[in-house]
N, C-alpha and C positions, 0 to 999 in steps of 0.2 A: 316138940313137934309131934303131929297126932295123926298127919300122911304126909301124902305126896302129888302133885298135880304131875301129869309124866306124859308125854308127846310122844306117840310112835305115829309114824305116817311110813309111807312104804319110801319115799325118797330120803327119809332120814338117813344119814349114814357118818354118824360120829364116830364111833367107834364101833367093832364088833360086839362089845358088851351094851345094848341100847337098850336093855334092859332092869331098871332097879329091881324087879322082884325075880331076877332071876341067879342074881348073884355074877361074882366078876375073881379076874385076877390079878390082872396086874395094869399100869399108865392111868392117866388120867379119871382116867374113866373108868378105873379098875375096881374101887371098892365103894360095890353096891349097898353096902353096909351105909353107906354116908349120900344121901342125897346130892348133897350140896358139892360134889366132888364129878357128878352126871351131869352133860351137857343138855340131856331133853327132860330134867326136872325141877321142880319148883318146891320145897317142899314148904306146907304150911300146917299152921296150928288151927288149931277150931274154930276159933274167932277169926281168923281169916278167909279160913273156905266157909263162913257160915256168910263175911263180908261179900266175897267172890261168887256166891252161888249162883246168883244172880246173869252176871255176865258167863259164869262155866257154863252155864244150862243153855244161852244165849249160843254160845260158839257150839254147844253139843248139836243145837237145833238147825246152825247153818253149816256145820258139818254132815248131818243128815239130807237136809235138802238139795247139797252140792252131791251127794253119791246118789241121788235121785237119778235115772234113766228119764228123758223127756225125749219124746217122740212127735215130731210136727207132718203129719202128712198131706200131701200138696192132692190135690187129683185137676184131671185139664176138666173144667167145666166146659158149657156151652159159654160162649159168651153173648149176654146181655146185647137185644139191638142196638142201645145206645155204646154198646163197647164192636160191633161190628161198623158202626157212621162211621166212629175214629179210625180203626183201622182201614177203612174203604179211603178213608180221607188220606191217611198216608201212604197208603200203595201210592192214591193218584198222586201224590208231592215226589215220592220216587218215579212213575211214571214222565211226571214233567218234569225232573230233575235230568233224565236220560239214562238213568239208573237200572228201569224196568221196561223191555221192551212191551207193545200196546199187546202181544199174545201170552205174554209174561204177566201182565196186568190183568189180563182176563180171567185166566187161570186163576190165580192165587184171589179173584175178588173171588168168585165160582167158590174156592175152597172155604171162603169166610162165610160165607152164605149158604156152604151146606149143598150146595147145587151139582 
């Protein structure tokens, strides 16, 4: 063996020792000494991290873009006259629906229109 492939994420929690390079005591998970004894490591020979690099580099790269911050900001436009027809359109299906009284309907077209 020539490493070790080793997973820490902050929800891991196998043991207190989650650590291979940091050394251990005792249960399962105690001696850091032995990879294959850790439940978040993999350990491999050269020819397999040279085989794996591939997909390791892969998960590195969708592990980076998941800790990305992504920020969408909305802001209230005007809306387009063709987006004032429709909404004029459906006050008056609430109007005639009995939904909206005819000064309730006034009002609220007034507000689409800016008036």
């Amino acid at each position: 063996m020539t490493g070790v492939l080793q997973i820490l994420t902050p929800s891991y929690d196998g043991t207190p020792n989650r650590d291979f390079w940091r050394g251990s005591s005792s249960s399962r998970n105690a001696d850091a000494n032995n990879p294959w004894t850790l439940t978040n490591t993999l350990p491999l020979n050269k020819a397999e991290y040279q085989s794996a690099l591939k997909e390791i580099n892969q998960l590195k790269l969708r592990i980076s873009h998941a800790k990305q911050v992504n920020v969408r900001v909305v802001t209230n436009q005007p809306q387009a006259q063709a987006g004032m027809a429709d909404q004029i359109a459906r006050l008056a299906k609430l109007k005639d629906a009995g939904a909206l009284t005819e000064e309730e309907f006034i009002a609220a077209k007034k507000k689409i229109l800016g008036i």
